[in-house]
C-alpha positions as CSV (number, residue, x, y, z in Angstrom):
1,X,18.7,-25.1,-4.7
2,X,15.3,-27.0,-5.2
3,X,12.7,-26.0,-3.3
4,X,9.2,-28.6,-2.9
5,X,5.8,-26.5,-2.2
6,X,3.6,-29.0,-0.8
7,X,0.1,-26.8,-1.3
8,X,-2.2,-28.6,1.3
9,X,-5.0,-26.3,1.7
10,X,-8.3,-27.6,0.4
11,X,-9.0,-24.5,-1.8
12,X,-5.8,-24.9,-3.8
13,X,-4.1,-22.1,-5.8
14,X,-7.0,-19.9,-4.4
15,X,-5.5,-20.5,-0.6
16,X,-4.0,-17.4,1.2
17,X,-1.3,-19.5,2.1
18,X,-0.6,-20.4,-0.7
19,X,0.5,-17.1,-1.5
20,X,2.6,-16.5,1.9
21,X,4.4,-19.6,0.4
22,X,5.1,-18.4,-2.9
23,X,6.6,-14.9,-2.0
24,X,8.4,-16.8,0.5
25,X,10.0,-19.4,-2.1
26,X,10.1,-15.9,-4.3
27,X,12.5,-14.3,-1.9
28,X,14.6,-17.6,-1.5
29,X,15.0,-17.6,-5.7
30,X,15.8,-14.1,-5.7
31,X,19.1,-14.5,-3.9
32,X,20.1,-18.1,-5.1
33,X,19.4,-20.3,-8.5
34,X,16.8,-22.1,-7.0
35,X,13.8,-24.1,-9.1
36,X,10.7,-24.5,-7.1
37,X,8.1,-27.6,-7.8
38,X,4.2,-27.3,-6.5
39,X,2.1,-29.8,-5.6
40,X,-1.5,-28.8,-5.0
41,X,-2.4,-31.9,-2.9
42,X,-6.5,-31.7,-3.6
43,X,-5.4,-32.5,-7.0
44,X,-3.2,-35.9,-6.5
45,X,-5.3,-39.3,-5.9
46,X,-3.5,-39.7,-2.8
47,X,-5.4,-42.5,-1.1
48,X,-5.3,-43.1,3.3
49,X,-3.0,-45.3,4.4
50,X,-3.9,-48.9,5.2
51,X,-1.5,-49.5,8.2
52,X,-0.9,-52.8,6.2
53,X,2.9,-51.9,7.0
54,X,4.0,-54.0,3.7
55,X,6.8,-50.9,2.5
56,X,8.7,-51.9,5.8
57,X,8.4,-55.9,5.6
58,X,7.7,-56.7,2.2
59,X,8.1,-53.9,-0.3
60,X,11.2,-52.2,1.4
61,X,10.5,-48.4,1.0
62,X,7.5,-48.6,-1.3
63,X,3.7,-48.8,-0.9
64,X,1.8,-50.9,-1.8
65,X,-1.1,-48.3,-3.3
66,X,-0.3,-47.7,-6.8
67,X,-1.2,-43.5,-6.8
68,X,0.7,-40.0,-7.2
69,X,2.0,-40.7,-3.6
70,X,5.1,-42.4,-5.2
71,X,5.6,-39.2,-7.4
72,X,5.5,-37.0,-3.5
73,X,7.9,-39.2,-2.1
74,X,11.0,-38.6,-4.8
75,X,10.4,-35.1,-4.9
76,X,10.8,-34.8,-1.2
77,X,14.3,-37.1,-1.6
78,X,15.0,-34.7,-4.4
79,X,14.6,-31.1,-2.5
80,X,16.7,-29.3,-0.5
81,X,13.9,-27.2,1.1
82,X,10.4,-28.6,1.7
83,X,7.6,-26.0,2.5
84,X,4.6,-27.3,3.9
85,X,2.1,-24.8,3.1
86,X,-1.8,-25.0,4.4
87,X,-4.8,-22.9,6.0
88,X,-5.4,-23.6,9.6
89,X,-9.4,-24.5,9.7
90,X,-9.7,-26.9,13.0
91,X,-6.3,-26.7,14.9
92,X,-4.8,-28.8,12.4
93,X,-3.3,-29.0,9.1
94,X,-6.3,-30.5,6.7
95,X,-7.3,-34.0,5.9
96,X,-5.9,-34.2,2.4
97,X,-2.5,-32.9,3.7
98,X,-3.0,-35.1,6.8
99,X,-3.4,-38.2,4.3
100,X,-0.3,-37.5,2.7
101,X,1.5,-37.1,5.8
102,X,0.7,-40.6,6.8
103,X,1.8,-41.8,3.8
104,X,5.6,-40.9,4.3
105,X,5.6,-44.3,6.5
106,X,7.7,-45.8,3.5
107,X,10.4,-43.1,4.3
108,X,11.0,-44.6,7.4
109,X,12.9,-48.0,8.8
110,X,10.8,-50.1,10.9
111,X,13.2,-50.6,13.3
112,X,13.3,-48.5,16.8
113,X,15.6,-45.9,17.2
114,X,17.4,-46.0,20.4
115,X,18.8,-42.6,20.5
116,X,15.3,-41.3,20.3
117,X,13.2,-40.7,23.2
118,X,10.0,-41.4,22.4
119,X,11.2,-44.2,20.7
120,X,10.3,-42.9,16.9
121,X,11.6,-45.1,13.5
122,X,15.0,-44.0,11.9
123,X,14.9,-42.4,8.0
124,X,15.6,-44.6,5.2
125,X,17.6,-41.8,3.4
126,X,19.8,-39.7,4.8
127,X,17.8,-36.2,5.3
128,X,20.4,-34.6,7.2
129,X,20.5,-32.1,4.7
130,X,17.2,-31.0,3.9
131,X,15.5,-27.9,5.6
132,X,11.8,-27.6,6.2
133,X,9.6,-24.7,6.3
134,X,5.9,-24.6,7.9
135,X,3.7,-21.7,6.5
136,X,0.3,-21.4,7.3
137,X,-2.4,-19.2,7.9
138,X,-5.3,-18.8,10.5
139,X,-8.6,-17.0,10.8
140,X,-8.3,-15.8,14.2
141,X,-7.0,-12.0,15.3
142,X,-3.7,-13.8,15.9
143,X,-1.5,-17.0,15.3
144,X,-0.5,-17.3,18.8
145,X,-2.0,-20.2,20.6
146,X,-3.4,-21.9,18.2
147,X,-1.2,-24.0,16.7
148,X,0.0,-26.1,19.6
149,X,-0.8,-29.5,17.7
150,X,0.7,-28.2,14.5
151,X,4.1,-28.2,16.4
152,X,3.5,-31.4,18.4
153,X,2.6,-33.2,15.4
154,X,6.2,-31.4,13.4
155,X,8.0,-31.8,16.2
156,X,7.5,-35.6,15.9
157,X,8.0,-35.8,11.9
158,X,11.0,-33.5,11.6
159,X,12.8,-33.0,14.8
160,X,11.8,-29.9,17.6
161,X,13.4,-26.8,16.5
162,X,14.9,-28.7,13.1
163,X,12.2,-26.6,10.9
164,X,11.4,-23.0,10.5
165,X,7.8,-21.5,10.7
166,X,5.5,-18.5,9.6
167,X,2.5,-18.3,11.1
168,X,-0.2,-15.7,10.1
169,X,-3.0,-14.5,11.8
170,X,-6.1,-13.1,10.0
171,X,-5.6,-15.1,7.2
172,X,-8.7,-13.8,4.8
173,X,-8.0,-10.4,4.5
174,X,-5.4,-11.8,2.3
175,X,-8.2,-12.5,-0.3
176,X,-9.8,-9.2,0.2
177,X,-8.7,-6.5,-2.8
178,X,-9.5,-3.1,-0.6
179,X,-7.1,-4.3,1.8
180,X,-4.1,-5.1,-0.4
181,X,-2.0,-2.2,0.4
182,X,-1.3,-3.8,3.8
183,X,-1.0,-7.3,2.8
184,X,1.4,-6.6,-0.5
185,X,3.6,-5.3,2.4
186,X,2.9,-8.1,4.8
187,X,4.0,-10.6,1.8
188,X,7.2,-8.0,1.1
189,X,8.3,-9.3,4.5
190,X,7.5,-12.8,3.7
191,X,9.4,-12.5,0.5
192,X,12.0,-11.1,2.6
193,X,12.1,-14.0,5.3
194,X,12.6,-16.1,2.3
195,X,15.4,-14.4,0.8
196,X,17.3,-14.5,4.7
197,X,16.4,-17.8,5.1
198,X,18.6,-19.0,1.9
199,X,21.6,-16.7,3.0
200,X,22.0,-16.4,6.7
201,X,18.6,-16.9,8.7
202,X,15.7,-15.0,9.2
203,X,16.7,-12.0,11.0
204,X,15.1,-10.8,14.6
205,X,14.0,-7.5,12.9
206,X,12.3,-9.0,10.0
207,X,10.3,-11.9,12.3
208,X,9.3,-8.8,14.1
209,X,8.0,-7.6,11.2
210,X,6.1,-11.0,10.6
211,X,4.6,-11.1,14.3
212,X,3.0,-7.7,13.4
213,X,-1.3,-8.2,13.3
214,X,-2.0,-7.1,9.9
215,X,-5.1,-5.0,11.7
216,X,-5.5,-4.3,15.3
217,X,-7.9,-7.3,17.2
218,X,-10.9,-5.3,17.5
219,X,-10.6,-3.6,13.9
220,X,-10.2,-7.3,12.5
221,X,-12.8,-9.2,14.8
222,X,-15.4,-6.3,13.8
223,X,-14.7,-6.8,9.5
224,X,-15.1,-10.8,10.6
225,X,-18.1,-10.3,12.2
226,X,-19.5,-8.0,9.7
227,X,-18.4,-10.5,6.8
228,X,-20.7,-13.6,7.3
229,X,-23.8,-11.6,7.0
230,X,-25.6,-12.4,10.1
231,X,-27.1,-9.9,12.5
232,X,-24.9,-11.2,15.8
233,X,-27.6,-10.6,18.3
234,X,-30.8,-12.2,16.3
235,X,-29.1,-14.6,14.3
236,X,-30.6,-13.5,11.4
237,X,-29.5,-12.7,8.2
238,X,-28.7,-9.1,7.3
239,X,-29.1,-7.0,4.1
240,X,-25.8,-7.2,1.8
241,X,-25.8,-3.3,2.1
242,X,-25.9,-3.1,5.8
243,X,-23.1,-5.6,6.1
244,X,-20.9,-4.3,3.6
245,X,-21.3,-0.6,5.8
246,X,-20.5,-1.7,8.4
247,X,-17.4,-3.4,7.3
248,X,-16.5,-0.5,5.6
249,X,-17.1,1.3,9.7
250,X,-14.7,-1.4,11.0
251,X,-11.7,-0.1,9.3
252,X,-12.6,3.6,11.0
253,X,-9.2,4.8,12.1
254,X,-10.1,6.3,16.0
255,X,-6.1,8.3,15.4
256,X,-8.0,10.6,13.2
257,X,-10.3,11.9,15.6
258,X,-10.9,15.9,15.4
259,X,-12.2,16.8,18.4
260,X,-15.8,16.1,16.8
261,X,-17.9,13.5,16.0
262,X,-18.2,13.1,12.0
263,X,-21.0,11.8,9.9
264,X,-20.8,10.2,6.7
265,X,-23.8,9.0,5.7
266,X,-24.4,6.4,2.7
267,X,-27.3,6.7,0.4
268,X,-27.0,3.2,-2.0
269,X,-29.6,4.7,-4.9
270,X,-29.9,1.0,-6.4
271,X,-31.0,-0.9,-3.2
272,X,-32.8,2.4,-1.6
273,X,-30.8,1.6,1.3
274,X,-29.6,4.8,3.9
275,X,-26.9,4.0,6.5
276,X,-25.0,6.8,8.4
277,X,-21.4,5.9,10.0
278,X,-21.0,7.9,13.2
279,X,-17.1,8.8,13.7
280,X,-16.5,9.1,17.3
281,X,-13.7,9.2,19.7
282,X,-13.9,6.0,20.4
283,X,-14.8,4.0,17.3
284,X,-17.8,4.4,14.8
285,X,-21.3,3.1,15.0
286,X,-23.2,2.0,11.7
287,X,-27.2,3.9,12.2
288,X,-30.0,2.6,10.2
289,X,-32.6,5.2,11.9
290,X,-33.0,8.1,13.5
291,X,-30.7,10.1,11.5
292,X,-28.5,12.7,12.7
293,X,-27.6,16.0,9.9
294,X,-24.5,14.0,8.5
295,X,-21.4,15.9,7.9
296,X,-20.7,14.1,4.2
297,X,-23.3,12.3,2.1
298,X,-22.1,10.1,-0.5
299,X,-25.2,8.8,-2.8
300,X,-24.4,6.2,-5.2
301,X,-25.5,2.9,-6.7
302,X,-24.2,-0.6,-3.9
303,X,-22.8,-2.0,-6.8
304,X,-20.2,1.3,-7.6
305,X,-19.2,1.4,-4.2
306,X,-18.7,-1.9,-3.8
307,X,-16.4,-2.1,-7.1
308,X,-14.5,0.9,-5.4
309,X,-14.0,-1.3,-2.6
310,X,-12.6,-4.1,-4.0
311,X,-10.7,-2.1,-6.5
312,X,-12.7,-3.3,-9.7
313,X,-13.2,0.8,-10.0
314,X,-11.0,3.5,-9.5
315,X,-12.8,6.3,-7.1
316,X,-11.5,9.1,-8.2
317,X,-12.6,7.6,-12.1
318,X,-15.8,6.7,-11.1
319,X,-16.5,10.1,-9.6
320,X,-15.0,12.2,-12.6
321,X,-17.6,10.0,-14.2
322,X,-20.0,11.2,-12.2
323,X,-21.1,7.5,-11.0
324,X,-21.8,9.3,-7.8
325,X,-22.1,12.4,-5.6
326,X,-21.2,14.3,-2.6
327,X,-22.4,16.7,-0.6
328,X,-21.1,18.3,2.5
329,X,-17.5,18.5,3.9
330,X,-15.5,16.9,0.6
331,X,-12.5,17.0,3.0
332,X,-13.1,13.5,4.3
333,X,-12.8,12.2,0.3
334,X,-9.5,14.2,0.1
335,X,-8.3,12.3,3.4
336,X,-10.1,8.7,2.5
337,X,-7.4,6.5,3.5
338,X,-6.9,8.6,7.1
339,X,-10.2,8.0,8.1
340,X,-10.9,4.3,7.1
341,X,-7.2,3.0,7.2
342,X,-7.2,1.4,10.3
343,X,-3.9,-0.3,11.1
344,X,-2.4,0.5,8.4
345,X,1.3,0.5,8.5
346,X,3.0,3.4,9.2
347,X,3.3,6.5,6.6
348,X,4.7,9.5,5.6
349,X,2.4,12.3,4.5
350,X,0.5,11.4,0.8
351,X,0.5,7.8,2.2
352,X,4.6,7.0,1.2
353,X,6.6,5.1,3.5
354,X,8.0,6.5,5.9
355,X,11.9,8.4,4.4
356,X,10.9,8.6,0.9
357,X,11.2,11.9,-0.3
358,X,8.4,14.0,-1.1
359,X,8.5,17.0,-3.3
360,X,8.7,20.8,-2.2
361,X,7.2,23.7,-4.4
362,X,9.4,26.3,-1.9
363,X,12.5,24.5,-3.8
364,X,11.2,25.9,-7.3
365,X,9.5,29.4,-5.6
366,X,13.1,30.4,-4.0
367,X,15.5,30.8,-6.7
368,X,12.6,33.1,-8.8
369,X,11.7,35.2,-5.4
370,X,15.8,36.0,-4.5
371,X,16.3,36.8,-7.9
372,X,13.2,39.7,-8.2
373,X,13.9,41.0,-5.3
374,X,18.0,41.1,-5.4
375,X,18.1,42.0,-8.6
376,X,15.1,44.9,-8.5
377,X,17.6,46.2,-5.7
378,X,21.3,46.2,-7.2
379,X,21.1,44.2,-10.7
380,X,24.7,43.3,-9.9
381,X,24.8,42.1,-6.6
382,X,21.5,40.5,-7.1
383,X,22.9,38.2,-9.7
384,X,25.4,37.2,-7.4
385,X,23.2,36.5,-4.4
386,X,20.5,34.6,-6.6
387,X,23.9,32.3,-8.5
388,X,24.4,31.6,-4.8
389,X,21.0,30.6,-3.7
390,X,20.7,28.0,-6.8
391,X,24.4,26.9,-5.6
392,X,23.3,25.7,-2.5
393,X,20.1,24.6,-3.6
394,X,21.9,21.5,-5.0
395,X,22.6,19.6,-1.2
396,X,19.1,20.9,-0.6
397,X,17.9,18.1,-3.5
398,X,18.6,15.5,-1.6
399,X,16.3,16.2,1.6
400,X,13.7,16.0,-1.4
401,X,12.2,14.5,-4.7
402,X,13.3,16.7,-7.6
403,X,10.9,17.5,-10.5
404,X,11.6,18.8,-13.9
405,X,10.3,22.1,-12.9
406,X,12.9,22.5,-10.4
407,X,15.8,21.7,-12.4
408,X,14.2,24.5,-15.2
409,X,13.7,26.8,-12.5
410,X,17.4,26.6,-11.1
411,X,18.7,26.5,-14.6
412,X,16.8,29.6,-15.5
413,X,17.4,31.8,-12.9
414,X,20.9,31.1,-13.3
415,X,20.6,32.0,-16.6
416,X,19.3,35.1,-16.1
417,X,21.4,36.3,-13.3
418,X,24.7,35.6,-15.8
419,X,22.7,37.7,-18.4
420,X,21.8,40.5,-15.4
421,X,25.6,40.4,-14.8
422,X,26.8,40.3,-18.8
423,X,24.0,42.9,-19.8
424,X,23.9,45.4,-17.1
425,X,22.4,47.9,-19.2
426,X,19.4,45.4,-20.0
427,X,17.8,44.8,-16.4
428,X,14.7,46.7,-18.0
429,X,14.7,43.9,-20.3
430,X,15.9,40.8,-18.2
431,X,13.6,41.4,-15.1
432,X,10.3,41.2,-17.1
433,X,11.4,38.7,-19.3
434,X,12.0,36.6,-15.9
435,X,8.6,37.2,-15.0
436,X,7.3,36.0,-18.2
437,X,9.6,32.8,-18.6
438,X,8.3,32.0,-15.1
439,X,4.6,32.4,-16.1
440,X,5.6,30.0,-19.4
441,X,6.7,27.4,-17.3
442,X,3.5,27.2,-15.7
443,X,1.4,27.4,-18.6
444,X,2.8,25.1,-20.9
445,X,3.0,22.4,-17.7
446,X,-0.8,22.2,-18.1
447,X,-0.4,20.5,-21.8
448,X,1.1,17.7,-20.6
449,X,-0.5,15.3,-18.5
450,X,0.3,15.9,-15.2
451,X,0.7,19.5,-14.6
452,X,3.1,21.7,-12.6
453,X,1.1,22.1,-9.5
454,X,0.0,18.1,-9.3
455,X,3.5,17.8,-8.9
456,X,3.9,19.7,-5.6
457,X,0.6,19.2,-4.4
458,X,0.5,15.1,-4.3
459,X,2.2,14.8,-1.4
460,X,-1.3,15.7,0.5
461,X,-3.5,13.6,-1.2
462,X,-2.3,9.9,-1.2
463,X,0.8,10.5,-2.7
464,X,2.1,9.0,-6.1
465,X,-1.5,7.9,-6.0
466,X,-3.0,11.2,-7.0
467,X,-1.4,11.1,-10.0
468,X,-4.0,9.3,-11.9
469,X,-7.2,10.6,-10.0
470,X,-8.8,12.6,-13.3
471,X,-10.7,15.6,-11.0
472,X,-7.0,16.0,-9.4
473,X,-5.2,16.8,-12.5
474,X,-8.6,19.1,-13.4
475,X,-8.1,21.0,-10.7
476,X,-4.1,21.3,-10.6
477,X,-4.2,22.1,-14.6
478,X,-6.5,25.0,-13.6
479,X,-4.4,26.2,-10.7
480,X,-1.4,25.7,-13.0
481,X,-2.7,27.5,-15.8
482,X,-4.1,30.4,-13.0
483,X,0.0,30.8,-11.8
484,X,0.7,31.4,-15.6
485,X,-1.5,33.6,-16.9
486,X,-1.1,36.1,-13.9
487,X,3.4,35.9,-14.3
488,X,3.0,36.6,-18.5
489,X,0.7,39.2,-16.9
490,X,3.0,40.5,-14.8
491,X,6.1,40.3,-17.0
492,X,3.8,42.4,-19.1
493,X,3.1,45.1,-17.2
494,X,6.5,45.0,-15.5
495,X,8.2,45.8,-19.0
496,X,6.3,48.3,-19.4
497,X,6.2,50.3,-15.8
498,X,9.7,49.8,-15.1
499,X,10.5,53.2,-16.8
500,X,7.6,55.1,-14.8
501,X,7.2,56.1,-11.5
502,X,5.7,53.7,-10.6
503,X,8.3,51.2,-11.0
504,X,9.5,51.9,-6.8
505,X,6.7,49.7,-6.0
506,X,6.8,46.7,-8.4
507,X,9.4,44.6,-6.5
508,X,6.4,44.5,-4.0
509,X,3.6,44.1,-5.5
510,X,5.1,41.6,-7.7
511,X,6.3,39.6,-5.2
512,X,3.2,39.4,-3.1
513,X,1.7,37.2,-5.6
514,X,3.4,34.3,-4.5
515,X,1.9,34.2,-1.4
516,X,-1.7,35.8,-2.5
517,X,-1.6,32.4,-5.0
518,X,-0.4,30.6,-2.5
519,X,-3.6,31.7,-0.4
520,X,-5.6,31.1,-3.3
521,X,-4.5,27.6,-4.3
522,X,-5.2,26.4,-1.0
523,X,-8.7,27.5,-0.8
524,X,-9.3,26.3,-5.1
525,X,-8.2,22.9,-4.1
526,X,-10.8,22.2,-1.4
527,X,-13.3,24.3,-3.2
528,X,-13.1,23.4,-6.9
529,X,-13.3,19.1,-6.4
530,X,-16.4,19.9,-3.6
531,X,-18.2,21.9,-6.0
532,X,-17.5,18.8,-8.8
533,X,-18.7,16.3,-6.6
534,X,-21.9,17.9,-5.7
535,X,-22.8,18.5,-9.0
């Protein structure tokens, strides 16, 4: 299949259409041997027509102009798909593509066609065959009404309802990196209307998909607004660092609402700028005075929050860095992308699509907690009942993402419970040696990168994501290294109080200290990153 990208937007390789046209031609080579050719019309010396009509009556199919318009007409006989790609700036396609549009008259005969109804010119080659794809975006909230002349003017080139379309509203935020997360998927669907329209057709579900706003109006229409710089009332022209707040208010998501207003306020150190964003129930409100006691502060330098933004910087880098500071409730960092992801698709919890499978630290906790307390009751029957529970923790797996840890876990328990069954005599031995095997686990997680805890924990702060924030590892290597220390402690002194009196009340107290860490990790994970931040 070859596929002819007409690129007619004036800013080239840099347009946003551009890029809905390439994932679209993407998804079309991904399910056929297709070779795409690109033309970036600003690039061509295509020169306006002359209405001299000499490639009907004198030249017969060819102009006149000697320029790369020659070279545009034998592609277009040569593909099977044509896309016209362009940016919609004044309820047109523009000029340059316009140009070249009017230059196609050599394609046609100059005789009337009879059969047509507006009376139109018949094609000098037969075209029958070739299918045509308009992709464009817009800067409005939303593509609907506004390309009425686009279609009129199609409709008369190619045929009504003879070519396919993909029209995108809010066009920019293509080009803007802190944003990407929802455009990479809006260009997944495009990829994937490409990839139908090669096989079958664009299907109902995924055009639904494409019809989608990217951002609700008034979350959009607000970051516009904010963009150009310009006070809206006055007409004057605002400081970089107000603007730039009060974009970053715009994308203030009102589903995350609390119950109570919320205060972030912004202290740019660089600029000596203060702004506070007011979270309410009913949007936020960027302050520049009469300050209220903010809930978070974040002070750092413009520039190292705007590189943040636009993804030059990683955050959580920047902050284990200490390029800046926070004070106050840290929860709102932990929860970043709740608070200021407005419109974002949907997502699971830890910011996965909705069905992927997140990880469960109960899956690992189980198999150890049956088998201390079954086999501190009957050694015997304990073994059973804890070969059982890792038995039917295998159809569990696939409700959830299994780690390494888990497979060790399962593995070792069943371990022991065949020696607990072999070595009867040994349970003196075996239990403590359980305990301590589970404390090693947890220990020698923390010498490789990402530790046992990080593991299980992700899932609540951005997912996958988490994974290479530096001051989230810190704090999951410390809780990991906390778990082990206290389980070699307590295989410890369960070897040795086993054979006292004392030994009645160790299948208790030992397994409390699941849920006593459990308390504790929860509390060290808000606590422990605050307590960083501030510093």
């Amino acid at each position: 299949m070859n596929i002819l990208l007409i690129n007619g937007s004036p800013k080239g390789r840099r347009s946003n259409s551009f890029r809905l046209s390439q994932a679209f031609a993407g998804g079309i080579a991904d399910v056929s041997d297709a070779v795409c050719e690109e033309l970036t019309v600003t690039d061509m010396d295509i020169r306006p027509c002359r209405g001299c009509f000499s490639c009907w009556n004198k030249t017969e199919g060819r102009c006149v102009i000697r320029d790369e318009m020659q070279t545009v007409l034998e592609k277009m006989l040569w593909a099977d798909v044509i896309i016209w790609s362009f940016g919609l700036y004044y309820f047109n396609v523009p000029s340059a593509l316009k140009t070249l549009i009017d230059r196609q008259l050599p394609l046609a005969l100059p005789f009337m066609d009879g059969d047509s109804a507006s009376g139109s010119h018949p094609s000098r080659y037969d075209m029958t065959d070739k299918r045509h794809v308009v992709i464009s975006t817009c800067g409005f909230y939303t593509a609907e009404g506004n390309y009425e002349s686009v279609n009129a003017m199609f409709d008369h080139i190619l045929g009504k309802g003879s070519y396919e379309t993909l029209y995108c509203g809010q066009g920019e935020l293509f080009r803007v990196p802190e944003l990407r997360d929802r455009t990479d998927a809006y260009l997944d669907n495009v990829r994937q209307a490409g990839a139908e329209f090669a096989q079958s057709g664009i299907t109902a579900e995924t055009r639904e998909k494409l019809g989608e706003l990217l951002f609700p109006r008034e979350v959009f229409e607000a970051m516009a607004d904010a963009s150009w710089g310009i006070e809206k009332t006055t007409g004057e022209k605002s400081d970089p660092s107000y603007s730039f707040t009060k974009q970053m208010a715009a994308l203030y998501n009102k589903a995350s609402y609390s119950g109570t207003d919320m205060v972030l306020e912004m202290d740019y150190t660089d600029v000596d700028r203060r702004y506070q964003i007011v979270m309410k129930r009913d949007g936020a409100e960027v302050i520049r005075e009469n300050f209220l006691p903010f809930t978070t502060k974040i002070e750092t330098p413009l520039e190292v929050w705007h590189d943040i933004a636009v993804g030059k910087l990683s955050g959580s880098e920047a902050l284990a860095k200490r390029l800046y500071r926070v004070e106050g409730d840290f929860d709102l960092m932990l929860h970043w992308d709740t608070y200021f992801g407005a419109g974002a698709q949907p997502q699971s919890q830890g910011g996965k699509a909705a069905g992927d499978k997140g990880t469960s630290l109960m899956l690992t906790l189980i198999p150890w907690i049956t088998f201390w307390v079954a086999a501190s009751i009957d050694g015997s029957v304990g073994a059973f009942v804890s070969i059982g529970v890792c038995a039917l923790a295998g159809p569990v797996f696939y409700r959830f993402r299994k780690t390494v840890y888990d497979v060790i876990s399962l593995t070792a328990v069943t371990g022991f419970s065949m020696l607990m069954l072999l070595l009867p005599d040994a349970a003196s031995f075996i239990l403590p040696a359980s305990y301590f095997a589970f404390g090693a686990m947890w220990s020698i997680s923390c010498l490789f990168r990402i530790p046992l805890t990080a593991w299980y924990s992700m899932k609540n702060y951005s997912g996958d994501s988490a994974l290479e924030n530096p001051l989230f590892l810190r704090t999951n290597r410390i809780l990991s290294l906390a778990w082990g220390v206290l389980y070699l402690i307590t295989g410890v002194w369960t070897f040795f109080l086993m054979k006292t009196p004392a030994a009645s009340y160790l299948v208790v107290i030992n397994n409390l200290m699941p849920v006593a860490m459990g308390v504790f990790t929860g509390w060290f994970q808000k606590w422990y990153p605050a307590r960083y931040a501030a510093k």
